[in-house]
C-alpha positions in Angstrom: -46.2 -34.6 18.4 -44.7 -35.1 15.1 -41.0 -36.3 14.7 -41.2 -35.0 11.3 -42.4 -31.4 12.4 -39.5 -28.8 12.2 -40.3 -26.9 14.9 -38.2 -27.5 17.8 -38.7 -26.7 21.3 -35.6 -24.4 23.7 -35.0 -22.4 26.3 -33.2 -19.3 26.7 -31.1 -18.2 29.4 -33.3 -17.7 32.0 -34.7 -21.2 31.8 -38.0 -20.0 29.6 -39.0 -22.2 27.0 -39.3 -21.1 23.5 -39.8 -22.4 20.1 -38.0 -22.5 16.6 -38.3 -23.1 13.4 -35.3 -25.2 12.3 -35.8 -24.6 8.6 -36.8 -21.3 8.3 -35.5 -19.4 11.7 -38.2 -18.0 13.0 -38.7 -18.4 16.8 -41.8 -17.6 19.3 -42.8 -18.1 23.0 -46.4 -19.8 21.9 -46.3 -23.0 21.1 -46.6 -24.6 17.9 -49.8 -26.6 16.8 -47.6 -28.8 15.0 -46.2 -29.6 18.5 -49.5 -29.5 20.7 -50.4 -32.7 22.2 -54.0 -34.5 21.6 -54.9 -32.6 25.0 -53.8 -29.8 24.1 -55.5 -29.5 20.9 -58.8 -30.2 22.3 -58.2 -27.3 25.2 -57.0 -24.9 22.1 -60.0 -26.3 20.4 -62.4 -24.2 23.5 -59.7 -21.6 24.2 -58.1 -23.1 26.6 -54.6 -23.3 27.6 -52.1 -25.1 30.2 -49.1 -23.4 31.9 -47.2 -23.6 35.2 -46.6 -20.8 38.2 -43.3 -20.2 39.0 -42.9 -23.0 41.7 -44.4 -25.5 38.7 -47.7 -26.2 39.9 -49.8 -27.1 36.4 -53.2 -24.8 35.7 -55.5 -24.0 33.0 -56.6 -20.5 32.0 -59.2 -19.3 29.2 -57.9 -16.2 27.8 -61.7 -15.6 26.4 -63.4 -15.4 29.5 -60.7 -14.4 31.8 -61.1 -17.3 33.7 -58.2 -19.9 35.3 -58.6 -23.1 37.2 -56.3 -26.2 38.8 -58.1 -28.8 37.5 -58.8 -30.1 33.8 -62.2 -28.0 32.5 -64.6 -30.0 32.2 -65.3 -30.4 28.4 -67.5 -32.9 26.1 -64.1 -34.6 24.2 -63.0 -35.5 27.9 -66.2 -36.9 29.0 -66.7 -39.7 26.6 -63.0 -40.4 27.5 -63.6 -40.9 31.0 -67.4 -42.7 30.2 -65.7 -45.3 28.4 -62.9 -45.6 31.4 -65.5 -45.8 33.9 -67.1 -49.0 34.4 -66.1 -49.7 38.3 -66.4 -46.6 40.1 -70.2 -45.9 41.4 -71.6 -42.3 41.8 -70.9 -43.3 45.5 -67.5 -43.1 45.4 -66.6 -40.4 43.2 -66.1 -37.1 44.9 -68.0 -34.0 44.0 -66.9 -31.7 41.9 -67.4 -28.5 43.7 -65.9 -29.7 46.6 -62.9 -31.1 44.7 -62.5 -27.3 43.1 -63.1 -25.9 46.6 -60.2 -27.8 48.2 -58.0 -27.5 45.3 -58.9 -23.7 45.0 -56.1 -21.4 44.8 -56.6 -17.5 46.4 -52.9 -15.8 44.5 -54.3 -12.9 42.6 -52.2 -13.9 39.9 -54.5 -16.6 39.0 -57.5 -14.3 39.3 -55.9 -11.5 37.3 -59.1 -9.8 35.4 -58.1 -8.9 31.8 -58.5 -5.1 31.0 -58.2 -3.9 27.4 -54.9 -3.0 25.9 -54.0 0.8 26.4 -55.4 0.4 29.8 -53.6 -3.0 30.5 -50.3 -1.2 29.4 -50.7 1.7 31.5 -51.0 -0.6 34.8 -47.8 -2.8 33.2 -45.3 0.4 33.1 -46.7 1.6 36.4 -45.4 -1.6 37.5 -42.4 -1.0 36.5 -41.9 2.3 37.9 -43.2 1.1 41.4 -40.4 -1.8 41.3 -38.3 0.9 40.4 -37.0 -1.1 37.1 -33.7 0.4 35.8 -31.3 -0.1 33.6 -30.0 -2.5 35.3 -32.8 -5.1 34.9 -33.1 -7.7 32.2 -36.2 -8.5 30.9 -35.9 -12.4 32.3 -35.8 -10.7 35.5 -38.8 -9.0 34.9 -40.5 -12.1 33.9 -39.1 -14.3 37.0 -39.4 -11.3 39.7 -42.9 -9.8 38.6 -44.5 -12.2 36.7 -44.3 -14.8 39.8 -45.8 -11.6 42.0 -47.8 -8.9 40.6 -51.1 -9.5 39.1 -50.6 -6.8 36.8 -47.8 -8.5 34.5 -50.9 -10.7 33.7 -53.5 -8.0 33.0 -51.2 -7.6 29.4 -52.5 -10.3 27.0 -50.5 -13.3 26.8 -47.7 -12.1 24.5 -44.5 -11.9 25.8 -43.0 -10.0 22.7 -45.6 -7.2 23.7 -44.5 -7.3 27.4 -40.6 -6.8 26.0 -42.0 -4.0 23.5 -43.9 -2.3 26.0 -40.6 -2.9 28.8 -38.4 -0.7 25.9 -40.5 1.6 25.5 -40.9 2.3 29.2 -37.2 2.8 28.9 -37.0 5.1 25.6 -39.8 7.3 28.0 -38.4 7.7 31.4 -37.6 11.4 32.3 -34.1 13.2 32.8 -34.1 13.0 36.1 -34.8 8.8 36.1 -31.7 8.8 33.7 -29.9 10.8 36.0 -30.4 8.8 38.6 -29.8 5.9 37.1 -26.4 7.3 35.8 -25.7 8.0 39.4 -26.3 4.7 40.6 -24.2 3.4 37.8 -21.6 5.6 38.7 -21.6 4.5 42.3 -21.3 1.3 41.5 -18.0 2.1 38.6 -16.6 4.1 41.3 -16.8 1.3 44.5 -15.8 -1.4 41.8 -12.6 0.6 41.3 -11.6 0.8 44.4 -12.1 -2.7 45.2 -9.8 -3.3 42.5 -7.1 -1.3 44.0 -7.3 -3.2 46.7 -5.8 -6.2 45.0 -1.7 -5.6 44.2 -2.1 -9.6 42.2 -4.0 -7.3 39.3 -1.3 -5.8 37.2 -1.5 -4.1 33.7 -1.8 -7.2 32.0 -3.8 -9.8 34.3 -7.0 -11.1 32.5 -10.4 -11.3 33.3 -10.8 -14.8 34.0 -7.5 -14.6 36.4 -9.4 -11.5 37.9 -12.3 -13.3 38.7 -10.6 -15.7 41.0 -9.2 -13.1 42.9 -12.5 -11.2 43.3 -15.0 -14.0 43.8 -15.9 -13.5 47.0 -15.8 -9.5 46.8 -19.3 -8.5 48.0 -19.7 -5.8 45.1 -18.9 -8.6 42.3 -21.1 -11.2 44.6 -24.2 -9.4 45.2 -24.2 -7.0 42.6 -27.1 -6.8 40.1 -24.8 -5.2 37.6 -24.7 -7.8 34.8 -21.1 -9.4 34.6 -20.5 -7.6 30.8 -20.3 -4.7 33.1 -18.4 -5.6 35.4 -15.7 -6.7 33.2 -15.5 -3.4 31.1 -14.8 -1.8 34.2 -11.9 -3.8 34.8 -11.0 -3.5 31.4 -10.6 0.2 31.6 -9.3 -0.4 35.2 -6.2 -2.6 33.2 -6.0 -0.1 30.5 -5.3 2.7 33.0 -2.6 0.3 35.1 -1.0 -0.2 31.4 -1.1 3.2 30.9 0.5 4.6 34.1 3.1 1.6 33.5 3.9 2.4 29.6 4.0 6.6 31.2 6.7 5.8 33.9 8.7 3.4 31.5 8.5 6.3 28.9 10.0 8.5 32.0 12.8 6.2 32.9 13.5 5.7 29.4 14.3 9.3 29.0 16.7 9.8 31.7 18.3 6.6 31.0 18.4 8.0 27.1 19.6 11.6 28.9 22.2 9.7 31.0 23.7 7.5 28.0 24.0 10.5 25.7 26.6 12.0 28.3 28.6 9.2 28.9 29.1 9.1 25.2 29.6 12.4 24.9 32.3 12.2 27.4 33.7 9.5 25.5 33.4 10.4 21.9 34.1 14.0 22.6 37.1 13.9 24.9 40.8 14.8 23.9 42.2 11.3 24.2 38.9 9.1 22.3 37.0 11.8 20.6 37.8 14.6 17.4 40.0 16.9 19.1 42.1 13.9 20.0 44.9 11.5 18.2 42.5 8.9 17.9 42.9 6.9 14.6 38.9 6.5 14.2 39.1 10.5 13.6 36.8 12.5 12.9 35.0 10.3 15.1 34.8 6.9 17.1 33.3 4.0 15.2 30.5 2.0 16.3 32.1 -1.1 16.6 35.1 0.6 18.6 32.8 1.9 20.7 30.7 -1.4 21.4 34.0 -3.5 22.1 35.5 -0.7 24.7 32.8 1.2 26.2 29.0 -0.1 25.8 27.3 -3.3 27.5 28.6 -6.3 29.3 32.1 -5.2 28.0 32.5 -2.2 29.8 32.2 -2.3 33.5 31.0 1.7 33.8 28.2 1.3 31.4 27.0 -2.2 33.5 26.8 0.0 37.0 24.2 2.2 35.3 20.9 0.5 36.8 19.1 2.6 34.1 20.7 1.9 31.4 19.0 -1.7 31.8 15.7 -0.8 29.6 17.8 0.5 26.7 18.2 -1.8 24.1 21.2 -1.8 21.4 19.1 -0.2 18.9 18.5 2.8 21.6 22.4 3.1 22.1 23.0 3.1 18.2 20.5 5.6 17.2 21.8 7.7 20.4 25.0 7.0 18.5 23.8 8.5 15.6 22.4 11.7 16.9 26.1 12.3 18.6 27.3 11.5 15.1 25.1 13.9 12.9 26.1 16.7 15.5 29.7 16.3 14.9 28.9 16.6 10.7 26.7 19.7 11.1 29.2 21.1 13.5 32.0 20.2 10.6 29.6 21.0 7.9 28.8 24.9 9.8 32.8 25.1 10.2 32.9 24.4 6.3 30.3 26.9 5.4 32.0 29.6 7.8 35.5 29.1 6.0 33.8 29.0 2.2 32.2 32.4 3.1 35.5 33.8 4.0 37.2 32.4 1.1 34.3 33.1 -1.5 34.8 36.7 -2.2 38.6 35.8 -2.3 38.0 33.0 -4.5 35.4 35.3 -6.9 38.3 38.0 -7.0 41.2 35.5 -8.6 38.7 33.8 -11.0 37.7 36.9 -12.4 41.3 38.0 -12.5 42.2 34.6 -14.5 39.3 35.2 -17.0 41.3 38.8 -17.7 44.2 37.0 -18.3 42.8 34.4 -20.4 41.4 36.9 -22.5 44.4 39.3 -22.7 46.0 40.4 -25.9 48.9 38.5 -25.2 47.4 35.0 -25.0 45.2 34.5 -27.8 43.0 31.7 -27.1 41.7 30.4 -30.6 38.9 27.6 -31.0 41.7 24.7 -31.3 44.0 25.7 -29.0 45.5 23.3 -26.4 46.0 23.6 -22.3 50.3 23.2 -23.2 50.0 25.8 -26.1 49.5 28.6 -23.5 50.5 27.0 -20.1 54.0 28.5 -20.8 52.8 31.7 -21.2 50.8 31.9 -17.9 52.7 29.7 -15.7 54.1 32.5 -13.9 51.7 34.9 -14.0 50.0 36.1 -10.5 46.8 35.7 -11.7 46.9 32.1 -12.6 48.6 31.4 -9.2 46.2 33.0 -6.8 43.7 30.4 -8.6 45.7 27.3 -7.6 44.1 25.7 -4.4 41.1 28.0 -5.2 37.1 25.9 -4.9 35.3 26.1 -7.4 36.3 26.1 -11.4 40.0 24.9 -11.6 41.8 27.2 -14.5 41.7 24.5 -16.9 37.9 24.5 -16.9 37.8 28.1 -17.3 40.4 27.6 -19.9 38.1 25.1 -21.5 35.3 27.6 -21.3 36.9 30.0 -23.3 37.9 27.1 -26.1 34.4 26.5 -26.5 32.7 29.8 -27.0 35.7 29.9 -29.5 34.7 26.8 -31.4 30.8 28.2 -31.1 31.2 31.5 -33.0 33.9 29.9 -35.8 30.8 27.4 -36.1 28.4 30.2 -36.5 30.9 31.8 -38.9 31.7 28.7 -41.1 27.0 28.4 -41.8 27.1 31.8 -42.4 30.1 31.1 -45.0 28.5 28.1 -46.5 25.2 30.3 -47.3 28.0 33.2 -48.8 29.3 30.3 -51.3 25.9 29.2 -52.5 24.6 32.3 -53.2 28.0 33.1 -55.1 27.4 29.8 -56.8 30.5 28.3 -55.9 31.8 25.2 -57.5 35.0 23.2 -55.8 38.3 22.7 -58.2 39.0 19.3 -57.1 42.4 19.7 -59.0 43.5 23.0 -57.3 42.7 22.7 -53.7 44.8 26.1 -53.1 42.9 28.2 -55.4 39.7 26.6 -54.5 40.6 28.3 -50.6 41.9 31.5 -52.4 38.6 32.0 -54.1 36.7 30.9 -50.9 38.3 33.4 -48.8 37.9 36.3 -51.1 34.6 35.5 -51.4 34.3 36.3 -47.5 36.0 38.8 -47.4 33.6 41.0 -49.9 30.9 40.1 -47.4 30.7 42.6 -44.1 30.0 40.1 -41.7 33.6 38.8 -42.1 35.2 42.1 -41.7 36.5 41.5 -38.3 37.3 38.0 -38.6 41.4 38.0 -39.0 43.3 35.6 -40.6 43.8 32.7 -38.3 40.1 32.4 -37.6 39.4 32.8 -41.4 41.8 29.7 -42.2 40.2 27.9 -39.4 36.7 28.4 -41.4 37.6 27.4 -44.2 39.1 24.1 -42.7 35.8 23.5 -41.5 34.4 24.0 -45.0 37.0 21.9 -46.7 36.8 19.0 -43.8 32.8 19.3 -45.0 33.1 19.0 -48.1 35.7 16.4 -48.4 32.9 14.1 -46.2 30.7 14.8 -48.7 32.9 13.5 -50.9 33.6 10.3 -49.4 29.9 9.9 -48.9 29.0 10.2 -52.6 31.7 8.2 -53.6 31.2 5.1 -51.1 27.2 5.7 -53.4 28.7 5.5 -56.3 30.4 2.4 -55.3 27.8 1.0 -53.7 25.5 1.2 -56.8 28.0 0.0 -59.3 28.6 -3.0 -57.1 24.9 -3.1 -57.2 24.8 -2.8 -61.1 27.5 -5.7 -61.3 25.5 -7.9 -59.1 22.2 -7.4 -60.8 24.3 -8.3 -64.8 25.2 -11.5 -63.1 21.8 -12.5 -61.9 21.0 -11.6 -65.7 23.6 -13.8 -67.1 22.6 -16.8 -64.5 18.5 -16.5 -65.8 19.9 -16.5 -69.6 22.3 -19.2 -69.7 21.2 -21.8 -66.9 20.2 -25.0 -67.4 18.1 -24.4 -70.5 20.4 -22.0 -72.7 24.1 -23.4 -72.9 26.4 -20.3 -72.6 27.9 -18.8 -75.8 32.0 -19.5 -76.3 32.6 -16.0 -77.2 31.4 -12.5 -76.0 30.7 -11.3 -79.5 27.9 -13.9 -79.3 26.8 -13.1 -76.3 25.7 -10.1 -77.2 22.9 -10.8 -79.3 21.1 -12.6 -76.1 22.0 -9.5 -73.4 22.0 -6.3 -74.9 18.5 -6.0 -75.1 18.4 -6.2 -71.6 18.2 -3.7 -68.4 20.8 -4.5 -66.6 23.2 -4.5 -69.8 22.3 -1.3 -70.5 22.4 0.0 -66.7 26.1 -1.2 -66.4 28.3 0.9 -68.6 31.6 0.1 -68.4 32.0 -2.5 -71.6 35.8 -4.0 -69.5 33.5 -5.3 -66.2 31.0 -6.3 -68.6 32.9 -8.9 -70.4 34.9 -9.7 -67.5 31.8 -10.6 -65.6 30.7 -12.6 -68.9 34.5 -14.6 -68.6 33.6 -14.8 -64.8 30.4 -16.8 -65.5 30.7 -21.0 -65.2 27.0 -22.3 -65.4 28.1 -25.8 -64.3 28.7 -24.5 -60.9 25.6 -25.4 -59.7 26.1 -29.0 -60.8 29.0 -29.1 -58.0 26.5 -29.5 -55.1 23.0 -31.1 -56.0 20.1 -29.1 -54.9 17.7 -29.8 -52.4 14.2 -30.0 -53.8 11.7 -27.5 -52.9 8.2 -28.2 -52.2 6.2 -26.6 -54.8 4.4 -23.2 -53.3 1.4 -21.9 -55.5 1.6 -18.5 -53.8 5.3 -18.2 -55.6 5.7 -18.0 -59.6 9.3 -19.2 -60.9 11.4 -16.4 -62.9 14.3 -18.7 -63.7 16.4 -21.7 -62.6 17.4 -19.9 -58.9 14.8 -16.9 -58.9 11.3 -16.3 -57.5 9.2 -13.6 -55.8 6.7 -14.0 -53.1 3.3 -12.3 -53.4 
């Protein structure tokens, strides 16, 4: 045998040897060459091969001529061994060796099994199995230990057990209904007797295991003798347990619910009650707090509540939600009371709003788009129809009074576009000087147009406020331009005067001569008023620079110098 050979020799749970290959995986009942002995190779060599009966006697069958024996065969390789070995022993004393086979001679049919050829040989193996009455119940080790030690016609199948286990499934994927049937009866007697032995022992609760179990069942004929294989056996306790934890999780949902049931009328009692609850003086009105209640009334503080043997599986979350509920059913109770008294109220209510709308819109107070709440509260103070609103739900009668101010403002907005279009079609220029004609002309100007015939005087004054307010913005903007660009002007003239008269031009003493170096130039021309001009030229010191040195600038080739202090980036 090689220590280098990777196959390695195992045996299974039944005690039969197989043999795997450690690299690859692969497994098989023969055994490997690599493995075979010197003996064994000469045997294999003439077909020949050893095994053991079940009791572990060592024979040698020939599975080409169907032929078994106890002692070695007699082959060529072994008798040059034994020539060379025997050089004392005289013909005399040797035995003979048909009487040596005689007395050694063993009658079991097993070892005198005649080979028959395959479809036959598999016929006789599942009628062996129906005769033993094999079931589902049977393992295929046990078919090897039980039959193979016992009926010849296990061996009449060639010598491959994975063809014995193919043909022992398929006598199992081809038994009738009513084997099935019976099997599933026998299965069921079995599930059923198991069950009740199992209610015969009070130690297995809802959540013993199946190790504990085992202890207490050891010596249970039905788990002792039974063939049933032990997975079985413990997924029938297992469903046995899951029926004891439910039946215990059922009748602690029960007691749960009358202990909930209980607990929601002692609270009741207390929250509800004239002297604790909403109809009493209590100061936690409308309704008891929770941590009122929890100091007075709930748990180990409250004597009452402890007496309650059921209220021992509740836990504070169950009282608090329980709580809750109570709570919820006092705010829809107020929230239903609410709705009751709006509904009566809300045709009430509808009747003085509409009444103050009348009022607001009366002839008498006329609500304008800039009118104020004090301009016309006088007026209406006293009125019925502003008082039947007060402590009304709903719009107060300042909002509706609001309400009315804004549609006001809306259509004098509409009124005052519609205007502006009027005066640019009439090509209207403003008299800055005359602001009072400029409104005169304005107004005539609507009033030739028909869609200011109903406009009266106040709202037509109130327009052309609007227009004016516009227009003086306008006003304000284009000057703050104007500004803005002759700042800009100024600005760009000293920039001019700093390129001209820096470092290489010295500046001219007088003005007069100034002017023949800078009015050639833009921003000369571009700022017209001559006074800032020459006051920016007085302005101008090119020595200021010299009051600070400069830093020095590395030189950038991507920027091109315009002057002493100017450059652009590219």
């Amino acid at each position: 045998m090689s220590s280098e050979s990777l196959w390695k020799e195992a045996k299974d749970t039944s005690g039969r040897i197989y043999y795997y290959n450690a690299k690859t995986g692969e497994s098989k009942w023969e055994k490997p060459r690599e493995l075979l002995s010197e003996q064994e190779l000469i045997l294999a060599k003439h077909g020949w091969k050893s095994s053991k009966t079940s009791d572990g006697k060592l024979y040698y069958y020939n599975a080409q001529t169907k032929t078994s024996r106890w002692e070695l065969p007699d082959l060529p390789e072994f008798k040059k061994e034994v020539k060379k070995e025997d050089t004392t022993i005289t013909p005399e004393d040797k035995e003979p060796a048909h009487e040596t086979a005689d007395r050694y001679a063993n009658p079991s049919q097993i070892l005198h099994t005649s080979k028959k050829p395959k479809e036959e040989a598999a016929k006789e193996f599942i009628q062996m199995l129906k005769d033993n009455q094999v079931d589902s119940i049977w393992s295929f080790s046990r078919i090897i230990s039980e039959l193979g030690s016992r009926d010849p016609r296990y061996w009449m199948v060639e010598d491959d057990p994975l063809y014995r286990q193919q043909l022992f499934e398929e006598y199992f994927t081809s038994r009738s209904e009513e084997q099935l049937l019976k099997e599933r009866m026998e299965t069921s007697k079995f599930n059923e007797a198991f069950w009740k032995m199992l209610k015969t022992k009070p130690q297995i609760q809802y959540y013993t295991r199946w190790s504990t179990a085992k202890r207490l069942i050891a010596n249970e004929p039905i788990y002792k003798h039974s063939v049933v294989k032990e997975s079985a056996k413990k997924q029938r306790f297992l469903e046995y347990v899951a029926n004891l934890r439910e039946e215990h999780e059922k009748s602690q949902r029960q007691l749960k619910s009358q202990a909930l049931k209980e607990l929601q009328d002692y609270l009741e009692n207390i929250l509800l009650s004239s002297d604790t609850g909403t109809n009493g003086n209590n100061t936690d009105f409308p309704l008891m707090k929770w941590q009122s209640l929890a100091n007075n009334y709930l748990f180990e503080k409250n004597k009452r509540y402890m007496a309650n043997k059921h209220f021992k599986i509740l836990t504070h979350e169950d009282v608090l939600q329980v709580y809750m509920d109570i709570a919820k059913k006092v705010e829809k109770n107020l929230e239903d009371k609410l709705a009751a008294l709006q509904k009566v109220n809300y045709t009430k209510d509808r009747v003085a709003r509409d009444g103050f709308k009348e009022l607001l819109r009366s002839p008498d107070i006329k609500i304008r788009a800039n009118s104020k709440w004090h301009d016309i509260y006088p007026l209406i103070k006293n009125d019925p129809r502003f008082l039947q609103m007060l402590g009304t739900s709903g719009s107060s009668p300042l909002d509706l009074f609001l309400d009315v101010v804004e549609e006001k403002s809306i259509t004098v907005a509409a009124q005052r576009s519609i205007a502006q279009n009027v005066l640019i079609e009439k090509s209207f220029q403003w008299d800055e000087s005359d602001v009072n004609n400029s409104r005169q002309t304005i107004k005539g100007h609507l009033r030739d147009n028909e869609q200011f015939t109903n406009v009266d005087d106040y709202d037509m004054d109130l327009i052309i406020d609007q227009l004016e307010q516009l227009q003086g913005e306008k006003q304000r903007k284009q000057k703050l331009l104007e500004q803005r660009a002759f700042e800009e002007k100024k600005h760009f003239f000293k920039l001019m005067l700093r390129r001209i008269y820096g470092v290489v031009k010295p500046k001219p003493e007088t003005w007069e001569a100034a002017l023949k170096d800078i009015q050639h130039t833009r921003e000369y021309r571009e700022l017209t008023d001559e006074y800032v001009k020459r006051q920016l030229f007085d302005e101008f010191n090119p020595e200021i620079p010299h009051a600070r040195p400069r830093p020095s600038v590395p030189y950038n080739p991507k920027k091109r110098p315009l002057g002493p202090d100017i450059e652009l980036d590219y």
